[in-house]
C-alpha positions in Angstrom: 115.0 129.8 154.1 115.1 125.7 154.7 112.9 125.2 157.3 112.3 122.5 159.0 109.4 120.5 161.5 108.9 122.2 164.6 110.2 125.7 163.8 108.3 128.6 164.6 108.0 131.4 162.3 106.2 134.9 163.0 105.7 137.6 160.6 107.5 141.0 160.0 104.4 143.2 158.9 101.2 142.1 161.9 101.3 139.2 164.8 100.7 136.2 162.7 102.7 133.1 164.1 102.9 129.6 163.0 104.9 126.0 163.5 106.1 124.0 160.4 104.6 120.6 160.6 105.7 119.4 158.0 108.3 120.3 155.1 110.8 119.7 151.6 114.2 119.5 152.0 114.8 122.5 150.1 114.6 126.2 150.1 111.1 128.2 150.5 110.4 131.8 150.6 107.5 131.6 153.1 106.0 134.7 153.5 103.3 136.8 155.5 101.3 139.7 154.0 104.2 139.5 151.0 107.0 140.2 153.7 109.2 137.1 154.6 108.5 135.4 157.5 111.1 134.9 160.5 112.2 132.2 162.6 110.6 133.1 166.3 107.6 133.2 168.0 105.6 136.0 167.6 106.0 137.1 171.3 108.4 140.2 172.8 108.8 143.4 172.6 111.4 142.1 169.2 108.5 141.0 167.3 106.6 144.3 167.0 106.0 144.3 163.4 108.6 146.3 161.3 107.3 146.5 158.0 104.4 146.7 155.2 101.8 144.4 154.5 101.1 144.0 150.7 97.3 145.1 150.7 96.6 142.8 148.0 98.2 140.0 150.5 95.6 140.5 153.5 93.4 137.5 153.5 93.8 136.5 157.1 95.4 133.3 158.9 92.8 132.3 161.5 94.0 130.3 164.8 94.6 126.4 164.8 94.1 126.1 161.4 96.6 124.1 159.3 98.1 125.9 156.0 99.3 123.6 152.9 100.7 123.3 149.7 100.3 119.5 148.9 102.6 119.3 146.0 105.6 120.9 147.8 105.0 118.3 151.1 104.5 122.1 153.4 102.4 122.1 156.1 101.8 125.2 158.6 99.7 125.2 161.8 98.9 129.1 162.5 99.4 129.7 166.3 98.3 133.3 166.3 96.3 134.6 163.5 96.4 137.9 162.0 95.4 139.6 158.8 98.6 138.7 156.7 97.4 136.2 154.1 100.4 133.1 154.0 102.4 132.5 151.2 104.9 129.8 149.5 107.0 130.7 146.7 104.7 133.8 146.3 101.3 131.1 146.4 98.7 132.0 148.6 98.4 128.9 150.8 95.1 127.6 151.2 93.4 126.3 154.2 93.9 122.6 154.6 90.8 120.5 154.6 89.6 117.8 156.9 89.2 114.5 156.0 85.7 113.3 156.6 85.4 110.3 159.4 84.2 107.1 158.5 80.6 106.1 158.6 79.5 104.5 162.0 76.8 102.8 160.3 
């Protein structure tokens, strides 16, 4: 799949949801719980999930956190979590860090 900022992807195999932030200009296999992930919100009686979660793949996505792989330029907010870890390319996608505020000394 190309995605692209502002698309919502849920997952096929438990309720995670997220929204690309940011993104390449080239084709990604992003996946869920090793099952791809599809455009659409996570909502409706169409997203009840439909397949198998790799149990290897079930780290968890929690809720408002951002998901990124640095040296592809792919950003992911998670807008519902679930127990599906997120994946790029078949790379777990690690939570993305906050950058520290500057002194007010």
């Amino acid at each position: 799949m190309r995605p692209r900022v502002g698309q919502m992807l849920a997952s096929t195999v438990d309720p995670t949801a997220v929204i690309v932030v940011r993104c390449p200009d080239e084709e990604l296999e992003i996946t869920c719980g090793g099952a791809a992930m599809v455009e659409g919100t996570g909502t409706g009686p169409a997203s009840a999930a439909t397949g198998t979660a790799d149990p290897e793949l079930l780290g968890g996505s929690l809720l408002g956190k951002r998901y990124a792989a640095e040296d592809l330029g792919l950003e992911l907010l998670c807008t519902k979590p679930g127990p599906g870890t997120l994946a790029v390319n078949g790379v777990p996608l690690p939570v993305k860090s906050a950058k520290p505020l500057p002194a007010s000394d």
